[in-house]
C-alpha positions in Angstrom: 2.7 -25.8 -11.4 5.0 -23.5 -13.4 9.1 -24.2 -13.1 10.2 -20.4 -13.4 13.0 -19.5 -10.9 11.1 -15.9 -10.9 7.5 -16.1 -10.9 5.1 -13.2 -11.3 4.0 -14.2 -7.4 5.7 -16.7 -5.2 3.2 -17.2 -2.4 0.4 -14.9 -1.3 -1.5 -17.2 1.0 0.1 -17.7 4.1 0.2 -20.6 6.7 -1.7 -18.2 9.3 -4.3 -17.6 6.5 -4.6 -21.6 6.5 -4.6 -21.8 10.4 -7.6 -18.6 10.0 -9.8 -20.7 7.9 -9.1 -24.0 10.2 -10.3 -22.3 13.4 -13.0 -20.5 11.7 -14.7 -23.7 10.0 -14.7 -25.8 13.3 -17.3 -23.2 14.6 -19.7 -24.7 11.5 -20.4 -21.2 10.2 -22.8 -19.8 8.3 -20.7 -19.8 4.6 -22.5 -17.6 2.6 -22.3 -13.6 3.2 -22.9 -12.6 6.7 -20.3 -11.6 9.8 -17.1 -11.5 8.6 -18.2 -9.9 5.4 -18.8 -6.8 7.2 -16.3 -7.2 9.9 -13.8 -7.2 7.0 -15.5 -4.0 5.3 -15.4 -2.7 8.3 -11.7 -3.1 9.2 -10.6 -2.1 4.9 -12.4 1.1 5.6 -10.6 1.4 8.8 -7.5 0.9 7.1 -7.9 3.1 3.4 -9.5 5.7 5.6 -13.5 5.8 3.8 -16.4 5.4 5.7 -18.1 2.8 3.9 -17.0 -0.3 2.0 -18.9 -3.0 0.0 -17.3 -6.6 -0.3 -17.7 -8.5 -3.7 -16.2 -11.2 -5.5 -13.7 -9.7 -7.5 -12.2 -6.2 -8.8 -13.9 -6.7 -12.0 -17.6 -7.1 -10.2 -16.5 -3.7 -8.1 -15.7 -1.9 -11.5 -19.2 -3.6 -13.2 -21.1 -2.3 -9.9 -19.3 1.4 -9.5 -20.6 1.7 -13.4 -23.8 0.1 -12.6 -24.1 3.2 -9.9 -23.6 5.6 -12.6 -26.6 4.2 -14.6 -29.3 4.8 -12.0 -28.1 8.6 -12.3 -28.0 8.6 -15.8 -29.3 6.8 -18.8 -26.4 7.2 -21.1 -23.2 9.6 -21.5 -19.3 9.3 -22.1 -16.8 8.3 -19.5 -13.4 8.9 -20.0 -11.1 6.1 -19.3 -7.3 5.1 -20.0 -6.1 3.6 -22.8 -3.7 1.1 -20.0 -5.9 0.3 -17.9 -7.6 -3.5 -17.6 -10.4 -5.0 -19.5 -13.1 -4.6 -17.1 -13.0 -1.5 -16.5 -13.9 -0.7 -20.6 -15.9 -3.5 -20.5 -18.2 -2.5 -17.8 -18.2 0.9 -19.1 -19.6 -0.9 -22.2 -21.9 -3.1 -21.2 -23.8 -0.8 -19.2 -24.9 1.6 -21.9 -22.0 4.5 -21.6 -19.2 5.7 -24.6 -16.1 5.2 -23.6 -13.7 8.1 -24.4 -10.1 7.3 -24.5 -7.1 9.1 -23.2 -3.5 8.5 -23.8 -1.2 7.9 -20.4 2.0 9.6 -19.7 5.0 7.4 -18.8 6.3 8.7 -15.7 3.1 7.1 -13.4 1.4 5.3 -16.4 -1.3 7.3 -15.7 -4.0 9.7 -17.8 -2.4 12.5 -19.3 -4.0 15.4 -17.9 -4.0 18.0 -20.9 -5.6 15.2 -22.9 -8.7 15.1 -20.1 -9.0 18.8 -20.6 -9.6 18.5 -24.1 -12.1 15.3 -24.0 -14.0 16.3 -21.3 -17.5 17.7 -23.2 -21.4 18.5 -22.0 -21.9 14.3 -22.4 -19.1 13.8 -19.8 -20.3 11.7 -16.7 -17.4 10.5 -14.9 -13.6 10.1 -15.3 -12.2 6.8 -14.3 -8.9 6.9 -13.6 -7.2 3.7 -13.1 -3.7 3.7 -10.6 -1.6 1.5 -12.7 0.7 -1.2 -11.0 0.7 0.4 -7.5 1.8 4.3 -9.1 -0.4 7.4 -7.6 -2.0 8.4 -10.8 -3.7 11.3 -9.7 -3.2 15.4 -9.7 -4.0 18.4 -7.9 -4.9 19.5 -12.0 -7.0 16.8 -12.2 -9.1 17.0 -9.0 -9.4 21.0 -9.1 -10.5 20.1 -13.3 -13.0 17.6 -12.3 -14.3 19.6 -9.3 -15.0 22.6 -11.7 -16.5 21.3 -14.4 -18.8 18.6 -11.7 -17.5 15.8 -12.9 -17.4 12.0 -10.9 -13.9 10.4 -10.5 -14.1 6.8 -10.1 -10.5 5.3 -9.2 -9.7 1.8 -10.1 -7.1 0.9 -7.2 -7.1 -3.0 -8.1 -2.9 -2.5 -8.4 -2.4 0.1 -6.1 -3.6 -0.9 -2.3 -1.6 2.2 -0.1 -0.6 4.2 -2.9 -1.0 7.4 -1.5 -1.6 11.5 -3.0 -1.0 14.3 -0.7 -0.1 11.8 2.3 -4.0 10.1 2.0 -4.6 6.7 -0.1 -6.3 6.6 -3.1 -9.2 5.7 -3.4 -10.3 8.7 -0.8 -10.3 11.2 -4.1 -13.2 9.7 -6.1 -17.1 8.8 -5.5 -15.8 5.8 -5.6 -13.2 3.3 -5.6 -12.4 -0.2 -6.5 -10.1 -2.6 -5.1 -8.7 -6.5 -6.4 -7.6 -9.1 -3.8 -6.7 -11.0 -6.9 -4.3 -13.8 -5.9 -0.8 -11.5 -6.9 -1.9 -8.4 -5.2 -0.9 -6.8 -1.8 -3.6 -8.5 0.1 -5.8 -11.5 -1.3 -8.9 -13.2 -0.2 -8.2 -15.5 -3.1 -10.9 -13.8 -5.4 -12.5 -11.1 -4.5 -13.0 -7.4 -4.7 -14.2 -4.0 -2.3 -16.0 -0.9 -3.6 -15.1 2.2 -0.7 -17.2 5.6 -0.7 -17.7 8.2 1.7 -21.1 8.8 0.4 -23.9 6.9 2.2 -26.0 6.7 -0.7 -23.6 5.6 -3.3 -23.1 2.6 -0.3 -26.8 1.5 0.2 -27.1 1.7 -3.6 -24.0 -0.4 -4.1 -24.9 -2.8 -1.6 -28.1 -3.8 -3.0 -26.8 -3.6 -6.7 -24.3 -6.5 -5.4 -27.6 -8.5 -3.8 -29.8 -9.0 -7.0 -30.9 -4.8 -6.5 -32.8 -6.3 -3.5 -33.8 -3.4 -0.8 -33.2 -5.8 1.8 -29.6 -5.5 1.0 -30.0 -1.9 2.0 -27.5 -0.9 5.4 -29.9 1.3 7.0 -34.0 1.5 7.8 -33.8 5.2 6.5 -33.0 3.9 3.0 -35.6 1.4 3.4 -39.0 3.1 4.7 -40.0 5.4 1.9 -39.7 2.7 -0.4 -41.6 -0.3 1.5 -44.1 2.6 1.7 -44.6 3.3 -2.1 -44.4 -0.2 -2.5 -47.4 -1.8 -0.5 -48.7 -4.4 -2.8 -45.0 -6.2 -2.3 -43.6 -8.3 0.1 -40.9 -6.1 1.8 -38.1 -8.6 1.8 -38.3 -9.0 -2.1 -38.8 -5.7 -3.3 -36.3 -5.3 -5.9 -35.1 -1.4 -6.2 -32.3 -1.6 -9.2 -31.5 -4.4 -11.8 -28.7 -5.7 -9.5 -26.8 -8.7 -9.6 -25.0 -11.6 -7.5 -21.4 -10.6 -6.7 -21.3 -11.3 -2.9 -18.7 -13.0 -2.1 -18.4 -15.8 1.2 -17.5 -15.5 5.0 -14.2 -17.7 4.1 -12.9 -15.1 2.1 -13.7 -12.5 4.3 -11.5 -14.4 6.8 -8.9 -14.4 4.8 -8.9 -10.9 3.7 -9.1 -10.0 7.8 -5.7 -11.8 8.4 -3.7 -10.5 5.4 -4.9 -6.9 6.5 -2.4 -7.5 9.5 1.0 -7.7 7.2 -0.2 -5.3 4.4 1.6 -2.4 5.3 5.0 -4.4 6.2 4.2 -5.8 2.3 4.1 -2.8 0.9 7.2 -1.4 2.2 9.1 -4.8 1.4 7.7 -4.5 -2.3 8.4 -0.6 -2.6 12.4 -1.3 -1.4 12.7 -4.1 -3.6 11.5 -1.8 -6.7 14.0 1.1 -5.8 16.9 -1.6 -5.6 15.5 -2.7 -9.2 16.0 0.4 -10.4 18.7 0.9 -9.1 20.8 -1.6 -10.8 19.3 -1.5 -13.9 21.4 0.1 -16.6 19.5 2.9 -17.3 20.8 3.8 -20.9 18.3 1.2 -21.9 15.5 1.0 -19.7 13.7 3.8 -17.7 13.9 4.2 -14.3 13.0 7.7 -13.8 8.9 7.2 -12.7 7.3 9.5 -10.3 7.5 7.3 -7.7 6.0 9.7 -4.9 3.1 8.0 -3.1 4.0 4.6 -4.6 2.6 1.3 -3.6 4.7 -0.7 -5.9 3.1 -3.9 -7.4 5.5 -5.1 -10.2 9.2 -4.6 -11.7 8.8 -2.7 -14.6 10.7 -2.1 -17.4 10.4 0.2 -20.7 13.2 0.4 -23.3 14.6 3.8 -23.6 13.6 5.6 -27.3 16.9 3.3 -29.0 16.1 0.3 -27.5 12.3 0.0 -29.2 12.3 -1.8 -31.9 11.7 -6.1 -32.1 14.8 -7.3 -32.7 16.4 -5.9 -29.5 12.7 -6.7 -27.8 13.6 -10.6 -29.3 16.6 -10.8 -27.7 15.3 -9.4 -24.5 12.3 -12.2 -24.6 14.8 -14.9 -25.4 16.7 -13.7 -22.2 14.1 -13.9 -19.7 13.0 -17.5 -20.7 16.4 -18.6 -20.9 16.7 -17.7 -17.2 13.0 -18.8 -16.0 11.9 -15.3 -15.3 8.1 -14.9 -15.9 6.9 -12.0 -17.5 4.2 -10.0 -18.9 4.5 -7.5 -22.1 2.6 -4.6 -22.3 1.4 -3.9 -18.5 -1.7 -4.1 -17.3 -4.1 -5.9 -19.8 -1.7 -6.5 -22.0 -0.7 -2.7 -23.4 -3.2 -0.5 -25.1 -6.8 -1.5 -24.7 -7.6 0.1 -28.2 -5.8 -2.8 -30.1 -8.2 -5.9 -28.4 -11.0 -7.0 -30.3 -13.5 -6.0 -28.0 -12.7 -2.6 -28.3 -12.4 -2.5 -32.0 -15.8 -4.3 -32.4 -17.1 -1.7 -30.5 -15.9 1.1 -33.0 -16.3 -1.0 -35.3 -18.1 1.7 -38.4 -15.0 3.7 -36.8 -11.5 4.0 -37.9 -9.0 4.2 -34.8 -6.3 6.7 -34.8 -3.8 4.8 -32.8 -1.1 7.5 -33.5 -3.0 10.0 -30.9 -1.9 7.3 -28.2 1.6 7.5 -28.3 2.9 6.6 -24.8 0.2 3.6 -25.1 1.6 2.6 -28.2 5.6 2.4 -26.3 3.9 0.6 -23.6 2.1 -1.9 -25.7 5.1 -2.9 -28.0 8.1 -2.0 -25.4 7.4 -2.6 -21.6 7.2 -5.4 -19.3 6.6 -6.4 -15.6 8.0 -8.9 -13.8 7.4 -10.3 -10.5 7.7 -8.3 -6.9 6.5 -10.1 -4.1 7.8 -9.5 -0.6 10.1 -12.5 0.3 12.0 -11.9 -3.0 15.3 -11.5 -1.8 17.7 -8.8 -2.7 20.3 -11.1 -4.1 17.8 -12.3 -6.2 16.6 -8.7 -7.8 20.6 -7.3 -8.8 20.8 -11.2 -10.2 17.6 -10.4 -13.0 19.2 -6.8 -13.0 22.3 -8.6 -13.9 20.1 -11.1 -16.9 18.0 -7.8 -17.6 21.3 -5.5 -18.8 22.8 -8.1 -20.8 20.5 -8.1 -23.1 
């Protein structure tokens, strides 16, 4: 057990969730995936607004299977992703075969900067995925209409950004597909786990057996399963295995817990969102920013960036030396840790290749300069002008 006075996350499992799991286990359930699993993709769907949703084990096995979709359309390609984004998403983008094609962010969303997806989209492009970083909308009207007209996929990684919303609809509605954490600190948890939504009935039986070993059985509906039992004769029909898949079901308990959170999330959301205004609020803003594009938001973190003067290591030191002075936990750089071109699994992979880090300016600021710290819903407003108070000493 940590002893900061401000953690990253105070307490994201609830007493109810604990009374859930009681009731639930004293009917002697089947554990392993089965009712509650899709009563719980049922009621997300209900709630983002998509038709179908697959539950999984974590946001990193949604972003490993939303990838894994792409490769049974095509056998290689690019896909451009953001520099701030987290590991998994490169990393599945890697594993499976595909180039990944960075692109710098812009610092009022942390999102992709759209000129720079203009210029890298090419005639190897297969998808964009666009990542919505620490509960920011990351997406555009230019980038839709641009992806639309050259027939591009958009894949949105929502893992930070539950209820973020674009044009008054959440995201994860704009893309093929989307992927969602229920990671321990985020707006809902199931503990571990994960959900890949679509609105496209064949990206969801495909997903679904992809997270089931690639098993047809796993399949949603007989139409996807008839024509293939029938070229298939000489095997049994309940191991017919359509697509290298893999295991990344996840268990009836944490589909019970995910059904209970679902009841508070929206009251979350608004509690973290007012606490992040009043954060910026009273932070002094000739040395941190607090002009973001904060339409749509679904905030997930208190974020800070040094203003231009500000960024350089002494001052960053100092401000270090603060926040453990005072317990507050932090995190430098963001998601992942700041620009995903700098870790060694990137530069192995462009390894015969020399990395321009100087294209990636904005990266580069948050990499060095920025930091989140902890936004959870019963942190009190006393408490956020106090680390304002810590915060604009420094």
């Amino acid at each position: 057990m940590n002893n900061f006075v401000y953690p990253l996350m105070y307490n994201n499992f609830s007493n109810s969730d604990f009374e859930k799991l009681k009731e639930f286990l004293k009917l002697r359930p089947i554990l392993t995936s089965s009712k509650k699993v899709k009563e719980f993709e049922k009621r997300w769907s209900s709630w983002l607004g998509t038709k179908y949703s697959v539950f999984v084990n974590s946001g990193s096995s949604a972003n490993l299977l939303s990838i894994a979709y792409l490769k049974t359309k095509y056998s290689s390609g690019e896909i451009i992703v953001p520099t701030l984004t987290w590991s998994s998403d490169i990393s599945s983008v890697i594993n499976l075969g595909f180039k990944p094609v960075f692109v710098d962010i812009n610092l009022k969303n942390l999102g992709l900067a759209e000129e720079q997806i203009k210029k890298k989209i090419n005639k190897n492009t297969r998808a964009v995925f666009l990542t919505h970083v620490l509960g920011f909308n990351c997406i555009t009207k230019n980038i839709l209409s641009l992806l639309k007209k050259k027939k591009i996929i958009l894949i949105e990684d929502c893992c930070e950004s539950h209820g973020a919303k674009f044009m008054k609809k959440k995201v994860g509605n704009f893309g093929l597909i989307s992927n969602f954490s229920f990671y321990y600190a985020h707006h809902i948890t199931t503990i571990e786990g994960g959900m890949v939504s679509t609105n496209d009935k064949k990206v969801y039986e495909i997903i679904r057996m992809l997270r089931g070993h690639g098993l047809l059985r796993e399949a949603n509906y007989l139409s996807t399963k008839k024509n293939i039992i029938k070229r298939y004769k000489d095997l049994n029909e309940q191991f017919i295995f359509t697509y290298p898949g893999y295991n990344v079901r996840s268990t009836e308990l944490n589909a019970v817990i995910g059904i209970n959170q679902l009841k508070s999330i929206n009251k979350n959301i608004n509690l973290r969102n007012k606490n992040f205004r009043l954060f910026l609020q009273n932070l002094d803003d000739n040395k941190y920013e607090v002009n973001f594009d904060m339409r749509g938001m679904s905030n997930y973190a208190l974020i800070v960036i040094f203003k231009k003067k500000f960024r350089n290591f002494l001052f960053r030191k100092k401000f270090e030396n603060i926040l453990q002075k005072n317990k507050i936990e932090f995190r430098r750089g963001m998601a992942g840790g700041g620009n995903q071109l700098r870790q060694p699994y990137v530069r192995n992979y462009f390894k015969n290749k020399k990395i321009d880090l100087k294209k990636y300016p904005n990266s580069e600021i948050i990499h060095f300069f920025s930091y989140y710290i902890g936004n959870y819903p019963s942190l009190k407003n006393k408490d956020i002008i106090k680390i304002c108070k810590i915060l604009n000493k420094a």
